[in-house]
N, C-alpha and C positions, 0 to 999 in steps of 0.2 A: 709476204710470200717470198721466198728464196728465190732470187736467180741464179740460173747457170751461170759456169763461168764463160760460154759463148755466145750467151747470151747478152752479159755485161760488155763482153769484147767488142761484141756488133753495136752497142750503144753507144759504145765509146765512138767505133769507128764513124757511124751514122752522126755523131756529133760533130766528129772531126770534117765531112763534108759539110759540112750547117755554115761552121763557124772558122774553122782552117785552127784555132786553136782553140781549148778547153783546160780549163782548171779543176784540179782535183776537189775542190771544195763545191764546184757545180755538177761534177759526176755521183757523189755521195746521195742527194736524192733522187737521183734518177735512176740509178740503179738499185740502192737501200742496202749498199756495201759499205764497210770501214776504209778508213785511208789505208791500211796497211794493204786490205786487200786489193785495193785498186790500185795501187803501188806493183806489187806485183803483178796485174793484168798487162799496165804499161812496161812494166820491164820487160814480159813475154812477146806483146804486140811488138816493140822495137825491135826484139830478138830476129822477130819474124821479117825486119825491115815494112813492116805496114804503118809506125809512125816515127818522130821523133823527142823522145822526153825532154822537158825545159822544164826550169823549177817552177814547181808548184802544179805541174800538169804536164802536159804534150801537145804536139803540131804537127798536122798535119807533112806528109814525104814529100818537100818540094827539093829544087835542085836549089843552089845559092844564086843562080843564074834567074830560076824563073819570076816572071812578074805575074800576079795575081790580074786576072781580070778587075777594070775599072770598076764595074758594075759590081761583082763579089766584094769588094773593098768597101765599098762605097755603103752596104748593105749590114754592116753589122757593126754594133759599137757605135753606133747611134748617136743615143743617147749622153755617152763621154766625151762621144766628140764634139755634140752641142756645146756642151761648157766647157771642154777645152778651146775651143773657135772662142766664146765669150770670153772664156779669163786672156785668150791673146788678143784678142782685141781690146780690153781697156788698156792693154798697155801702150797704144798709139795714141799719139799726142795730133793736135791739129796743125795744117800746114806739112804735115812731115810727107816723103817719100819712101814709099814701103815696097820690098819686094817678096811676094805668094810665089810659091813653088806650085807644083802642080798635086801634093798631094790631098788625099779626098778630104782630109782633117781640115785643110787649111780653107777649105769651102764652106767647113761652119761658122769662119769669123764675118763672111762678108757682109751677112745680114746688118752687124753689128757692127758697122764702117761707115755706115750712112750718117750715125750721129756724130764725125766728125768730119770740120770746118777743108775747106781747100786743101785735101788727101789726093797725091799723085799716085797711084797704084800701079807698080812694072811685072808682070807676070808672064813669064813664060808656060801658062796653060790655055789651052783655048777654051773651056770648060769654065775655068774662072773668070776669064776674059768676058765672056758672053753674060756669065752670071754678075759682073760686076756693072756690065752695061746695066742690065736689069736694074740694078739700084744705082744708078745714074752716078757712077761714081770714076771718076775722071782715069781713064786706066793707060797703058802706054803697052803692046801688044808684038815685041822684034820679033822680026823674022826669024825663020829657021826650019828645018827637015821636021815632020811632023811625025812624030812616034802614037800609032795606032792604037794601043794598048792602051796607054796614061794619056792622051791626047797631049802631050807634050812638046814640046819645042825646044829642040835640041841641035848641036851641030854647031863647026865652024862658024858660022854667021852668027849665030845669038850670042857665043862667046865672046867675038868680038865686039859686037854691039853691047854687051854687059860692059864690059872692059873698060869703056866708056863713061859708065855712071858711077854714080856713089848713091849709098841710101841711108837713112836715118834708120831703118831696122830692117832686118830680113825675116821673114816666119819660112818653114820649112818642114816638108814631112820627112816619116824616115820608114822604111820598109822593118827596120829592125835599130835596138840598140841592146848595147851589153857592154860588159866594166870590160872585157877582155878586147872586145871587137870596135867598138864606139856605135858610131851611130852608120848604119850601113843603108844601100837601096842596090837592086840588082842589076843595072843599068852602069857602065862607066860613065855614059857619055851624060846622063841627069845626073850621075857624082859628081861629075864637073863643073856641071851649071850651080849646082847646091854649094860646092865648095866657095866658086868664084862669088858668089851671092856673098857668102857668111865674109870674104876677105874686101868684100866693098861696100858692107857695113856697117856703121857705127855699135850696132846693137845687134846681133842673131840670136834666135830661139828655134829649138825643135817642138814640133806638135805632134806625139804621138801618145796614145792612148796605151794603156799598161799591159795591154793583151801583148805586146810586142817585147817585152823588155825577155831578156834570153835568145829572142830570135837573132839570127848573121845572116845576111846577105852577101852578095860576092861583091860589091865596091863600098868602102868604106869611104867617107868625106867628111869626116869631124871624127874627133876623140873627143867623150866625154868632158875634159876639163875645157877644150873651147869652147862648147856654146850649152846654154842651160837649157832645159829639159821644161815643159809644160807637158804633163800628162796626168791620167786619171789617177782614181784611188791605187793606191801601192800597198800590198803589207806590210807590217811594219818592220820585218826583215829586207825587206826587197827597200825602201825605201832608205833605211839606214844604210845598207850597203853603196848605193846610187850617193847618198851626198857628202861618202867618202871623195869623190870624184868631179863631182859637179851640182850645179845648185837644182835645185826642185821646185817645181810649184805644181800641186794637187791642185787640179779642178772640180773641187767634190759638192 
């Protein structure tokens, strides 16, 4: 059965509230259109300022400022973030000193933290904090002005108390990354926390799953070539292009 093409449009857009982003390869059966066509539906809708295109699909009209509810975030892409949590977590060694950022990726390695030996964990989320207690796993909790949105811990005090430490690795979410913009979140003041993180440890990684890559945020806190990337499946364009830049690891 033929669709409209407003009909396609509204699929699109009812997508784009679901998932905040959509690829053109998961519009193809849902609608039972050709790329080219949907190609041009996204050009029209953009026209229209009702989305923004990124390669290989579009995303949802946010501002570079705003932050996605915790709960939205939290709720899709699942499954890639299971095994991105997994693949970042075999890479802690025992005894070491690790610092989680507050993003929701970084909550699927904790499960996977219990099978290592005398692990100090510094986290500035309270989310992960509480979840870390759950798995009895030795965590360290600084002070700071709590941000409502990302339950985060942010602000002069935790900066300075970071300041303070050093860590054998740092895990990190990112709101967005791209070869042009790096790795971004919308927030200056968790830019800063994320940055100071990655400049007080030995080893930092980003945890972000591939829905994001294209997307910019308005603070950026790493460029590509300083910290390596753990994310989902890539295509094979998207992937080549990325390790121009910086290293990769698919969690597939």
């Amino acid at each position: 059965m033929k669709v409209l093409t407003e009909e396609r449009q509204q699929i699109i857009l009812e997508q784009l509230k679901i998932h905040n982003i959509v690829k053109l390869h998961d519009l193809i059966p849902l609608t039972g259109a050709s790329e080219s066509t949907l190609r041009r539906d996204l050009q029209d809708l953009e026209n229209c300022h009702k989305l923004l295109r990124i390669h290989g699909g579009a995303q949802n009209v946010i501002s570079l400022h705003e932050e996605p509810a915790l709960s939205q975030k939290a709720a899709v892409h699942i499954n890639e973030k299971k095994l991105i949590g997994q693949t970042a977590a075999s890479l802690v060694r025992n005894h070491e000193v690790i610092f989680l950022d507050s993003g929701t990726t970084i909550q699927f390695m904790i499960p996977y933290l219990i099978e290592h030996n005398d692990l100090l964990v510094i986290t500035n989320s309270v989310d992960n904090a509480s979840m870390l207690a759950d798995y009895n796993v030795n965590t360290f909790l600084p002070g700071g002005k709590l941000k409502s949105s990302t339950k985060a811990l942010i602000g002069a005090n935790i900066i300075q108390t970071l300041e303070r430490y050093h860590f054998d690795r740092a895990f990190l979410g990112a709101n967005g990354f791209s070869i042009d913009a790096g790795y971004t979140t919308p927030d200056p003041e968790e830019a800063a926390i994320k940055s100071l993180a990655i400049t007080q440890s030995n080893q930092s990684y980003i945890l972000s799953d591939s829905s994001k890559f294209s997307q910019v945020s308005f603070s950026r806190f790493a460029t590509l070539d300083e910290v390596p990337l753990i994310t989902s499946r890539l295509s094979e364009k998207e992937a080549n292009a990325l390790k121009k830049f910086t290293k990769i690891t698919e969690a597939i």
